[in-house]
N, C-alpha and C positions, 0 to 999 in steps of 0.2 A: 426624873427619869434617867437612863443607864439606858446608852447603845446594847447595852450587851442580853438585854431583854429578844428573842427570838421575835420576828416582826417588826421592830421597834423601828421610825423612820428617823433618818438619817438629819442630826441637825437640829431635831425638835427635841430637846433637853427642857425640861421645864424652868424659868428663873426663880430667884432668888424671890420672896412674896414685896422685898422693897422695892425693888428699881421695876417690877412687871407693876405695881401700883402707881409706881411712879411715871410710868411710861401712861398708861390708862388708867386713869383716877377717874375716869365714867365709861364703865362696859355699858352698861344699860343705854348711854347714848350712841358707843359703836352701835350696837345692836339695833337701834332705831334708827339709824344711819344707812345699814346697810339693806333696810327692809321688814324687817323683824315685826308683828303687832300681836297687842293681845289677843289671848284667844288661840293661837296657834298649838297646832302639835310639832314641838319641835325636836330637834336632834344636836346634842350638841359633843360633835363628832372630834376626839383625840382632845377631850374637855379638860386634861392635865387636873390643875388644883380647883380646877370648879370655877374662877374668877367671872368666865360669863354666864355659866351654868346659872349663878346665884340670881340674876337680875332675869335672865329667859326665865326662872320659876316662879318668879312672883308675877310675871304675869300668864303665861302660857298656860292653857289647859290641861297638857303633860308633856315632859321634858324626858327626856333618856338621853343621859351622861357615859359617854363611852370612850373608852382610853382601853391600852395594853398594859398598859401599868396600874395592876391593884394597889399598890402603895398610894400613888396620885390619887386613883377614887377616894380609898379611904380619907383622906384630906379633903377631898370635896364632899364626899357625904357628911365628914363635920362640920367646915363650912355652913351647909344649909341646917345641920340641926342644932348648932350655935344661936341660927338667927330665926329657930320657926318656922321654917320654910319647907313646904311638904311637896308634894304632884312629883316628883323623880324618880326613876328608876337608872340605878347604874350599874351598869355593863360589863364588864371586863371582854376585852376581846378584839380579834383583829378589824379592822377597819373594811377591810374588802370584803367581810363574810357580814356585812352591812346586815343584809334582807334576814340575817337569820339572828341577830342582835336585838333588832325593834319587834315590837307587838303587833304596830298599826302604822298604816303611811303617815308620813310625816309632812305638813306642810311646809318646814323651815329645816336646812339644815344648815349647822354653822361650822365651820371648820377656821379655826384663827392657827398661823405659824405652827405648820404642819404640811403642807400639801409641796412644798418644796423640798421635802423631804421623801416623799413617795415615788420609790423605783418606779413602779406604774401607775403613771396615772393617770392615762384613760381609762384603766382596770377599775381603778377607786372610783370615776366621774360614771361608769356605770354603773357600781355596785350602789351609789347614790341614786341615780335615774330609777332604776329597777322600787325602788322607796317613797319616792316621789309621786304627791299627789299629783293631778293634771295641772293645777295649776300653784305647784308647790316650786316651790326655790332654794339654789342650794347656795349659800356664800362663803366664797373663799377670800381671806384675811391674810395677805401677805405684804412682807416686808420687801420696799421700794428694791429696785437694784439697783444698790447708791454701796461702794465699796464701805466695808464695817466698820473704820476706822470715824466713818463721819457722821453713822448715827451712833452716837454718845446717848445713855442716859445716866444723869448722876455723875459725870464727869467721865464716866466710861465708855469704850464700844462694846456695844448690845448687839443682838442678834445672829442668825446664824453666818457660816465663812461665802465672804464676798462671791467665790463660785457655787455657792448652793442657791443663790437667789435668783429670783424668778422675773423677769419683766411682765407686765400686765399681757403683753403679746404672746408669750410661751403661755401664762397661765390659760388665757382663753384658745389657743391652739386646741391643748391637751385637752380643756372640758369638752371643748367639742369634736375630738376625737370619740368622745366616749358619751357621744350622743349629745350632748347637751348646747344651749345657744345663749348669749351672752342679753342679758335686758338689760342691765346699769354695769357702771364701772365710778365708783366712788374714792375722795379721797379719806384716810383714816389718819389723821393727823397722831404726830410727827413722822414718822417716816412709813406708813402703811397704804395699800390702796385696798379695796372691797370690792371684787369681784362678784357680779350676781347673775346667776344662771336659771333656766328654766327647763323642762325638755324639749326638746326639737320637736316643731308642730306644735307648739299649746303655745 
């Protein structure tokens, strides 16, 4: 991904396919970690290369993959047709215009290194909400705020600039400005936590 893409959030550059497999050599167990089960219809929202996209498909009853960046999609959509993997439909488009991207509510939406990037983001936590079954869930996937210099992967510092990151306190502020109320708060080894949210009232 390119800042220079119109909407594009700030921060959320896609890595390199080494050191982001490196860092997560099991999405599929993120993903059960933070709540995620078969069967679900899920969303897997600014889905870059697809990395989690792949593992929500094989099991989810249908997936819809959405990023600004059609270059990314395309990358993911081979991803899954590399490996056989059908039920996805991908997106192109902005992230706040959510409701008008999906087909059907969504029980699951995933959002990994991205939401600390978003100018607005009770705008997004609503544009989610409004998607969101009654008893659907949205999880954000964010890097600790631990200055960049100290999560290293590969010998390197990874992720985005030590002031664009997010403490678990701000993230749950912002969702629940924008409607929504905090069920779990998980760890995402090595330097991630997993935010999970519900709508206010359910």
């Amino acid at each position: 991904m390119t800042s220079s893409i119109p909407g594009f959030f700030q921060g959320t550059e896609m890595p390199s396919a080494t050191w982001w497999e490196a860092l997560w050599p099991d999405p599929a167990g993120v993903l059960s970690a933070t709540g995620f089960k078969p069967g679900m219809n899920a969303v897997d929202l600014c889905c870059g290369d697809g990395w989690f996209t792949l593992p929500m498909t094989r099991l989810a009853s249908h997936v819809t993959a959405i990023d600004i960046d059609a270059e990314q999609l395309d990358f993911a959509r081979r991803r899954l047709a590399e490996t056989g993997v059908a039920g996805c439909d991908f997106v192109a488009g902005d992230a706040y215009a959510l409701a008008e991207l999906v087909s059907r509510p969504s029980d699951f939406i995933f959002m990994a290194n991205a939401f600390h990037g978003v100018p607005d983001r009770p705008r997004l936590t609503r544009a989610v909400a409004a998607v969101l079954v009654a008893a659907g869930r949205f999880v954000i996937v964010n890097w600790h705020q631990k200055p960049r210099e100290t999560t290293k992967v590969l010998g390197e510092p990874r992720g985005p600039r030590t002031e664009l990151r997010l403490s678990p306190e701000q993230t749950i502020a912002d969702a629940e400005a924008g409607g929504l109320r905090l069920t779990a708060l998980v760890d995402v080894p090595p330097y991630h936590y997993g935010a999970v949210f519900a709508k206010a009232g359910q």
